[in-house]
C-alpha positions in Angstrom: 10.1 4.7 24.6 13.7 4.1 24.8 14.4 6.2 22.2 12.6 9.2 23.8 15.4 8.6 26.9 18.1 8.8 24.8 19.3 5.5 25.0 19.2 2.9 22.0 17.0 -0.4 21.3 20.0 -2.1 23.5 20.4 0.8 26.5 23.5 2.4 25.0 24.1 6.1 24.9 23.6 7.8 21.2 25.2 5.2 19.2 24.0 4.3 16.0 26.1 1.8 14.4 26.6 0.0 10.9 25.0 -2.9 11.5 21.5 -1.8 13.0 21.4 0.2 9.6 22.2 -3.2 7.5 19.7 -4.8 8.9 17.1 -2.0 8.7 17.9 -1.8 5.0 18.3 -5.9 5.3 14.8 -6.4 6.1 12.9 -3.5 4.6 13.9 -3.9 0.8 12.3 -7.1 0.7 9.5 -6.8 2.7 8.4 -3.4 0.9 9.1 -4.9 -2.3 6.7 -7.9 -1.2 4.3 -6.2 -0.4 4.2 -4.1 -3.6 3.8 -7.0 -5.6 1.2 -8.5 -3.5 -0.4 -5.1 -4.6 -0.4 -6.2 -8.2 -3.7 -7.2 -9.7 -5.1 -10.8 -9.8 -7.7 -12.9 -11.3 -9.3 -13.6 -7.6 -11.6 -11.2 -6.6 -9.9 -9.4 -3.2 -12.1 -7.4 -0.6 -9.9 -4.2 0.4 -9.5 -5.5 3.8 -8.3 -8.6 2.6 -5.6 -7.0 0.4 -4.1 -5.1 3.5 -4.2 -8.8 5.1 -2.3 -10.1 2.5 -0.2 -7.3 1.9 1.0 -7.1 5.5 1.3 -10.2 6.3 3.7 -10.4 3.0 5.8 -7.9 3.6 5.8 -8.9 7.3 7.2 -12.2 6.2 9.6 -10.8 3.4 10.9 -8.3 5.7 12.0 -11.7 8.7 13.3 -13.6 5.9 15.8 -10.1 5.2 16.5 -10.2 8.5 17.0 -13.8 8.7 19.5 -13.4 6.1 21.2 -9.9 7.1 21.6 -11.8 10.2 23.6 -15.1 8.9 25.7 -13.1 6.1 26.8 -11.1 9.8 27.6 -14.1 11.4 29.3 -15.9 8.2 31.7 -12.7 7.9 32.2 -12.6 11.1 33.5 -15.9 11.5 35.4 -15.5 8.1 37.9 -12.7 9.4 38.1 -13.9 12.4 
């Protein structure tokens, strides 16, 4: 809804900086990637509803722990040059 005002996920005017993009990238390339594997056949029978369970609730996971990480590597750097 923000977005549709023209203001960012934090109210400011038309920026779109680095790091919003790092952690986009941060949290997506594992969480896709979990998913897709969780996609990958197994001996365990899987209803289809089931499989979209399991594969969103693995990506959704995969893709906190990216951010989780994005987020200290930030912090660490951060502190590091300062």
């Amino acid at each position: 809804m923000l977005r549709l005002l023209g203001q960012g996920w934090d109210g400011r005017e038309g920026e779109d900086t680095g790091a919003r993009r790092l952690f986009a990238f941060a949290g997506l390339t594992p969480g896709i990637f979990a998913a897709a594997v969780s996609l990958t056949p197994s001996l365990m029978p899987r209803t289809a509803l089931f499989q979209g369970v399991v594969a969103g609730l693995a990506g959704g996971a995969a893709y906190c722990v990216g951010l989780l990480v994005a987020h200290v590597a930030h912090q660490y750097v951060a502190l590091a040059i300062v």
